[in-house]
N, CA and C of each residue as an Amber inpcrd file, in Angstrom:
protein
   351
  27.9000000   1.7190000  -0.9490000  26.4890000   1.4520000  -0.7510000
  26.3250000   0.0550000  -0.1530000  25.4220000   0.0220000   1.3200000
  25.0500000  -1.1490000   1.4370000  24.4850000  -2.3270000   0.5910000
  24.5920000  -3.5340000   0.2660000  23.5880000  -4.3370000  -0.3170000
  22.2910000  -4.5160000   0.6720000  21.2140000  -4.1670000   0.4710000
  20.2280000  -4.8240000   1.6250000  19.1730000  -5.5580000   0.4630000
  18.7530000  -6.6760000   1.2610000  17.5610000  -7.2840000   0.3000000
  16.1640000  -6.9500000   1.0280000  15.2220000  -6.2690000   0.4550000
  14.3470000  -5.7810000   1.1860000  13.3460000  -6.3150000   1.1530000
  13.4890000  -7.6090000   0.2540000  12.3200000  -8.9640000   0.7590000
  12.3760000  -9.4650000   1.8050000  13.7690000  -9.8020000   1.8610000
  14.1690000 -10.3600000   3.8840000  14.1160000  -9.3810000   4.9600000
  13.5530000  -8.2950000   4.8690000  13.9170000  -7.2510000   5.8680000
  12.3640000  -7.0050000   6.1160000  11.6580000  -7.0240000   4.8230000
   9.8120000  -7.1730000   5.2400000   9.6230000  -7.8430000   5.2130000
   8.8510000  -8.6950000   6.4320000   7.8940000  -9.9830000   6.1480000
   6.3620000  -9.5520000   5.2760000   6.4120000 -10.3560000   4.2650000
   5.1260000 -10.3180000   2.9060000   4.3160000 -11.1580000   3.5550000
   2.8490000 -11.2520000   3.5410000   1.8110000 -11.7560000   3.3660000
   1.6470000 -11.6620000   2.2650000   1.9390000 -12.0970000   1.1590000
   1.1340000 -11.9980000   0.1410000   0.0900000 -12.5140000   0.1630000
  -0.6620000 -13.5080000   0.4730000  -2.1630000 -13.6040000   0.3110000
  -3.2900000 -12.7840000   1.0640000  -2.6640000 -12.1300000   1.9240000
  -3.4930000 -10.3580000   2.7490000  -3.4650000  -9.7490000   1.5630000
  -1.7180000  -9.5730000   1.2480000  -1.8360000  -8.3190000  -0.0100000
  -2.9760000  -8.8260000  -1.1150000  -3.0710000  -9.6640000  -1.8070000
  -3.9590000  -9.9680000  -2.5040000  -5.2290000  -9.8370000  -2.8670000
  -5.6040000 -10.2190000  -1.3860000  -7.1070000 -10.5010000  -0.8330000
  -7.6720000  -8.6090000  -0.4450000  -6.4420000  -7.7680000  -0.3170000
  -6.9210000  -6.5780000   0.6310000  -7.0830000  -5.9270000  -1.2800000
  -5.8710000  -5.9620000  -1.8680000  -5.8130000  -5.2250000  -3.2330000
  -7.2060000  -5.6690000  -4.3360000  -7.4230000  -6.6150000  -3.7220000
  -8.6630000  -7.8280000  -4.6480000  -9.7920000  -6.4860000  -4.7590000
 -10.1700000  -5.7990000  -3.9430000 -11.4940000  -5.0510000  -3.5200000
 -11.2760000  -3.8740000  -4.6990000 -12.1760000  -3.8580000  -5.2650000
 -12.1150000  -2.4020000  -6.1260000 -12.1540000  -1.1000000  -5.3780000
 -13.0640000  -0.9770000  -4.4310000 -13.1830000   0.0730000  -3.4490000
 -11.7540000   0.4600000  -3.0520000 -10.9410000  -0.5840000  -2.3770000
  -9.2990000  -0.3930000  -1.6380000  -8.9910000   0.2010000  -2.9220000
  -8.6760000  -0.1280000  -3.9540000  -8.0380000   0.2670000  -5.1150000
  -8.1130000   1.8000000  -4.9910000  -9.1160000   2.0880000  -5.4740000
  -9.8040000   3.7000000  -5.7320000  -8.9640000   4.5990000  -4.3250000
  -9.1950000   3.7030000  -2.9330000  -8.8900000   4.5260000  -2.0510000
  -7.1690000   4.5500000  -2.2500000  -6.6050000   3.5910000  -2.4310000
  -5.2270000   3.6450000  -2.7890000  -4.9230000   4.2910000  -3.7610000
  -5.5490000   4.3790000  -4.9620000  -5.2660000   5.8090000  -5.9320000
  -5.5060000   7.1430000  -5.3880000  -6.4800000   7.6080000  -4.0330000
  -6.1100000   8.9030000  -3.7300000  -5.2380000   8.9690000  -2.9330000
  -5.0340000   8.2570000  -2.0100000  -3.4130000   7.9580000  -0.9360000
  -2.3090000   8.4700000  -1.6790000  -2.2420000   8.3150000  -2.6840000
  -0.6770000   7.9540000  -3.2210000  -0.3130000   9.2200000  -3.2600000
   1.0270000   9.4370000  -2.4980000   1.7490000  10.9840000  -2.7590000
   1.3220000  12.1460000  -1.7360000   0.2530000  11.5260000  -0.5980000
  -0.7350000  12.9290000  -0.2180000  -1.1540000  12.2590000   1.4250000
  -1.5940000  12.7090000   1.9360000  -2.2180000  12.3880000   3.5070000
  -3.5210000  13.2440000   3.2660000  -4.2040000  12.3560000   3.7230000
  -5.5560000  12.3930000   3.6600000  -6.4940000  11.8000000   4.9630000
  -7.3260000  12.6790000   5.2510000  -8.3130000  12.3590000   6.4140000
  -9.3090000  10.8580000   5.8920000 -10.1810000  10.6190000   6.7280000
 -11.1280000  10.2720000   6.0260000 -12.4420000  10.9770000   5.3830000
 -12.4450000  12.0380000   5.8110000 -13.5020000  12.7160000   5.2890000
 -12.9020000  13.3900000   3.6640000 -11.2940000  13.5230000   3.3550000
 -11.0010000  14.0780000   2.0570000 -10.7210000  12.6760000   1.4100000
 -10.9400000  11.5930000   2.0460000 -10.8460000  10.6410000   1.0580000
 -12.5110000  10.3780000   0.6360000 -13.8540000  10.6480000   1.7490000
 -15.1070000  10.2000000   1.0180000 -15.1790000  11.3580000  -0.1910000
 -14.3920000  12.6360000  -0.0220000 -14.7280000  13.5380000  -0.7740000
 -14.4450000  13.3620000  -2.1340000 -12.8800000  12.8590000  -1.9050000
 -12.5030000  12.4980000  -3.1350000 -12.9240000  11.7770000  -4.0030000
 -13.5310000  10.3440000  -3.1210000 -14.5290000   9.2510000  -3.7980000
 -15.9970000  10.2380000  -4.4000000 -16.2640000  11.0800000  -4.5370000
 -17.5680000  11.6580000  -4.7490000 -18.7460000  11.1980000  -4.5760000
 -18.8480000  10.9090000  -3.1230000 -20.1140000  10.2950000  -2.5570000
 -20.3590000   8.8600000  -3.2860000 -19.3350000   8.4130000  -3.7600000
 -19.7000000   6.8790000  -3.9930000 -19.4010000   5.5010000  -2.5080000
 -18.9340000   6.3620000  -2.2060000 -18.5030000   6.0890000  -0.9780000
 -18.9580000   6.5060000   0.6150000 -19.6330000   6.0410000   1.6720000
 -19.9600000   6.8560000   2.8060000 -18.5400000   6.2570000   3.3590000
 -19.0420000   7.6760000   4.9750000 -17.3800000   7.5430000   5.5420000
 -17.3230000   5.9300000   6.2820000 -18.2390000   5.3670000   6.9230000
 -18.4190000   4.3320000   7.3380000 -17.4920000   3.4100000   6.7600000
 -17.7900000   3.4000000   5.5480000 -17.4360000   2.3480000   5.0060000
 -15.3880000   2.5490000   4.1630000 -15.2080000   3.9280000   4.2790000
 -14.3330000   4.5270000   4.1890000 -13.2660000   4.3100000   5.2720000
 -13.7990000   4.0700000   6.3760000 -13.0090000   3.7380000   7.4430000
 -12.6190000   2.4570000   7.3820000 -13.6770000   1.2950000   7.0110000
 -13.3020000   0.4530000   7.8260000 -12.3830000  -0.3810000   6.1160000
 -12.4930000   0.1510000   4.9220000 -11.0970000  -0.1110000   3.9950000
  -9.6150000   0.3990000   4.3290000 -10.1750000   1.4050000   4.7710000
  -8.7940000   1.9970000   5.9600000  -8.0570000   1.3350000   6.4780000
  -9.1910000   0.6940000   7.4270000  -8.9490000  -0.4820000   8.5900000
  -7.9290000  -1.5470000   7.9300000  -8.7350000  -1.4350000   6.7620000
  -8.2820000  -3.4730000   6.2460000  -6.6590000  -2.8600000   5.5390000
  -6.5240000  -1.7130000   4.6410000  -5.2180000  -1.3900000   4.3570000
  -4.1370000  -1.1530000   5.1870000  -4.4350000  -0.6680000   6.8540000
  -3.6540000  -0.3050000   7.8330000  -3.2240000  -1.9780000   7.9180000
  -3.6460000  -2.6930000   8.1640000  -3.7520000  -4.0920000   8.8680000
  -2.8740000  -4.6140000   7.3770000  -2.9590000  -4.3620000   6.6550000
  -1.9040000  -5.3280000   5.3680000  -0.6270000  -4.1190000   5.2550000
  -0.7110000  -3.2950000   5.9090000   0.1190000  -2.4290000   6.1430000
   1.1170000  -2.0180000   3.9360000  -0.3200000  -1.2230000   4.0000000
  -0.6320000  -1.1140000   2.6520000  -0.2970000   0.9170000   2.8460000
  -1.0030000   1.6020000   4.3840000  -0.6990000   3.0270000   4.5300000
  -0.1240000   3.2870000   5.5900000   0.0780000   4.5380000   5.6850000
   0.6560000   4.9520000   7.0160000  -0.1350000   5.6830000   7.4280000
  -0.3370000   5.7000000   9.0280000  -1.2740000   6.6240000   9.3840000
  -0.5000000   7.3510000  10.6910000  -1.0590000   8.5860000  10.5180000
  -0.4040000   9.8100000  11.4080000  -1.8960000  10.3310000  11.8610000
  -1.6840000  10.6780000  13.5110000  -2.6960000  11.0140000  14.2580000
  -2.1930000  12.3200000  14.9020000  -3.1880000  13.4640000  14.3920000
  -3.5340000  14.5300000  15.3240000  -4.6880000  14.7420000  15.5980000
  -4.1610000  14.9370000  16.8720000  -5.8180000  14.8750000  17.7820000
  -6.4810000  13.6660000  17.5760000  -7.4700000  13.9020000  17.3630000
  -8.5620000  12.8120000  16.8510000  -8.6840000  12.4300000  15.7250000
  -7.7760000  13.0490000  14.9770000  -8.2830000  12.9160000  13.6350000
  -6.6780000  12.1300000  13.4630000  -7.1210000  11.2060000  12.2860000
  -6.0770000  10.4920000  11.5500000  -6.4920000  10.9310000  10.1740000
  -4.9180000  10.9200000   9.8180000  -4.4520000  10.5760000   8.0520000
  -3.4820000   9.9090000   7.3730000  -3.6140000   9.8590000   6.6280000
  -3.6480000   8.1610000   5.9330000  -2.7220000   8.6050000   4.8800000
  -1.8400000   7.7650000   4.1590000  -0.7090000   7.9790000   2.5620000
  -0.6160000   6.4700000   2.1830000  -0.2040000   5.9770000   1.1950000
  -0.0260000   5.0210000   0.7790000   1.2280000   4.7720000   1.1890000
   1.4630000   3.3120000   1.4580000   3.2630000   2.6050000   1.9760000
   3.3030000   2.3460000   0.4170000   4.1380000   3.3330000  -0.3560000
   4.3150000   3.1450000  -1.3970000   5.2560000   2.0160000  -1.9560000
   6.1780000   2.0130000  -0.9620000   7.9080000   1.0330000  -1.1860000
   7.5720000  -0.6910000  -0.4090000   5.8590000  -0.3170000   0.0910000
   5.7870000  -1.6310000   0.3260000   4.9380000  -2.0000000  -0.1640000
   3.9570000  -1.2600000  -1.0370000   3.3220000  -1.8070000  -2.0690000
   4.2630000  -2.5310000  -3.0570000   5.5960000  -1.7050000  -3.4620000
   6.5670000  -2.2350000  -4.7070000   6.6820000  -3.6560000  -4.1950000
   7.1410000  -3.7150000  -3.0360000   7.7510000  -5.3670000  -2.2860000
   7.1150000  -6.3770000  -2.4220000   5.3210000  -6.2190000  -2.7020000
   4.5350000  -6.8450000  -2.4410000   4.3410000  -7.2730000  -3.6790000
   4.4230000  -6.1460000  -4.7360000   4.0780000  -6.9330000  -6.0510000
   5.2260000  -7.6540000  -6.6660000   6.4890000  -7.1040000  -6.4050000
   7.8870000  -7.9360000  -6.9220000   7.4550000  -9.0650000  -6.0720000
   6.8820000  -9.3470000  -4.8540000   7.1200000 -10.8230000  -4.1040000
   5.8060000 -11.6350000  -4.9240000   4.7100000 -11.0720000  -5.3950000
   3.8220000 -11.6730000  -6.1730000   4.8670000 -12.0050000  -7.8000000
   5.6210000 -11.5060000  -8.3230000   5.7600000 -11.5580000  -9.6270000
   7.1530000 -13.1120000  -9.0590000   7.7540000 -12.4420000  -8.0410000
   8.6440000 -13.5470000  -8.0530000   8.0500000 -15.2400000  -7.8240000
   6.8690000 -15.0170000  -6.8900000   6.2870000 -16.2040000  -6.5810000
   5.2700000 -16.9040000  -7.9870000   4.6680000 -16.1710000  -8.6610000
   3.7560000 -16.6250000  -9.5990000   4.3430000 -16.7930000 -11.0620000
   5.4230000 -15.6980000 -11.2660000   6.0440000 -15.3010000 -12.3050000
   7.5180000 -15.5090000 -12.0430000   8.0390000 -16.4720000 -11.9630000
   9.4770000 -16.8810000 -11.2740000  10.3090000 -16.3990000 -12.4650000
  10.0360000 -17.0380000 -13.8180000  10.8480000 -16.4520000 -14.9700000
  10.7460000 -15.4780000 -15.4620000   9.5920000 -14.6060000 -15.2990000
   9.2260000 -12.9050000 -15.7610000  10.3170000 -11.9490000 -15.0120000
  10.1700000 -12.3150000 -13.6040000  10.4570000 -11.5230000 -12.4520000
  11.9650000 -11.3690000 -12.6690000  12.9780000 -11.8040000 -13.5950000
  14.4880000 -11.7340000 -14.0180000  14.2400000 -10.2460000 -14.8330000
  13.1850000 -10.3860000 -15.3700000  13.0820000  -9.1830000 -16.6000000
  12.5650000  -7.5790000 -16.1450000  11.8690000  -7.8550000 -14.7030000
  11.3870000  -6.4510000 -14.0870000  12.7060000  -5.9120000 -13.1360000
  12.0170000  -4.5480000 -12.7310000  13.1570000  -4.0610000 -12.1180000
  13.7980000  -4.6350000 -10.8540000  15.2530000  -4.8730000 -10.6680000
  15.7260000  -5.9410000  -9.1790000  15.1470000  -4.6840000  -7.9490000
  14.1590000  -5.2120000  -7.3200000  14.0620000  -4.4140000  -6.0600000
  15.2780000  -3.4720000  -5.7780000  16.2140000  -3.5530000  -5.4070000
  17.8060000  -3.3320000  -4.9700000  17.9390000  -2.0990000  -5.2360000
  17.4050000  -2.1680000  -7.0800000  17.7380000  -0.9360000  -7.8710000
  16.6580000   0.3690000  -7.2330000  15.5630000  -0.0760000  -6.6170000
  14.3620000   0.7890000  -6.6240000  14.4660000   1.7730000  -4.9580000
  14.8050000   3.1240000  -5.2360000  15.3820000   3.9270000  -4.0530000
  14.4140000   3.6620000  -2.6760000  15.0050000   3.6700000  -2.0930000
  13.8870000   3.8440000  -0.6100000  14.5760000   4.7480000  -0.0460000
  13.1700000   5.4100000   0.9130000  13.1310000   6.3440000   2.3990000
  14.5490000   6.9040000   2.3460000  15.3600000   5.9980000   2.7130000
  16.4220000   6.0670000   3.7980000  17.6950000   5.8890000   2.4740000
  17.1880000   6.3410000   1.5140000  18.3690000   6.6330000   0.3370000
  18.9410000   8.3760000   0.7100000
């Protein structure tokens, strides 16, 4: 097995990640992402009209840009999943930066499978 360190292989913003995860709205939309591809119209659905699509899009926008989902385009239409393995990166790079002595005690990135396992 290769060693790869997959902090050095993604460049982190953590203060995007922060600032994008900060929003309760992103949250909610990142809890239906996870595991699934989704339009924007099955994500206002999912939100149960607490949400218009307008505004559905443009959290989209801000998660594509912290590169928080992935998005796949047919036709005109896009759908959306959560970057699940770079959400993990983002919070191990928050726990290592804020939490320097915790971050010995959570799981070593290394251990945590990716994609291309």
């Amino acid at each position: 097995m290769i060693d790869i360190n997959i902090m050095k292989i993604m460049e982190i913003d953590t203060l995007l990640f922060a600032k994008v995860i900060a929003d309760d709205t992103r949250q909610e939309i990142m809890k239906c992402l996870c595991c699934v591809w989704l339009s924007v119209n099955d994500v206002v659905e999912k939100l149960e009209g607490k949400v218009n699509q307008p505004t559905v899009s443009h959290h989209l926008k801000k998660l594509e840009e912290a590169r928080l989902v992935f998005v796949r385009e047919e036709g005109r239409q896009r759908f959306y999943t959560l970057n699940e393995e770079y959400l993990t990166v983002c919070c191990g790079a928050l726990i290592s930066k804020f939490a320097p002595s915790y971050s010995a005690q959570v799981v070593p990135l290394d251990s945590i499978p990716t994609s291309d396992a």
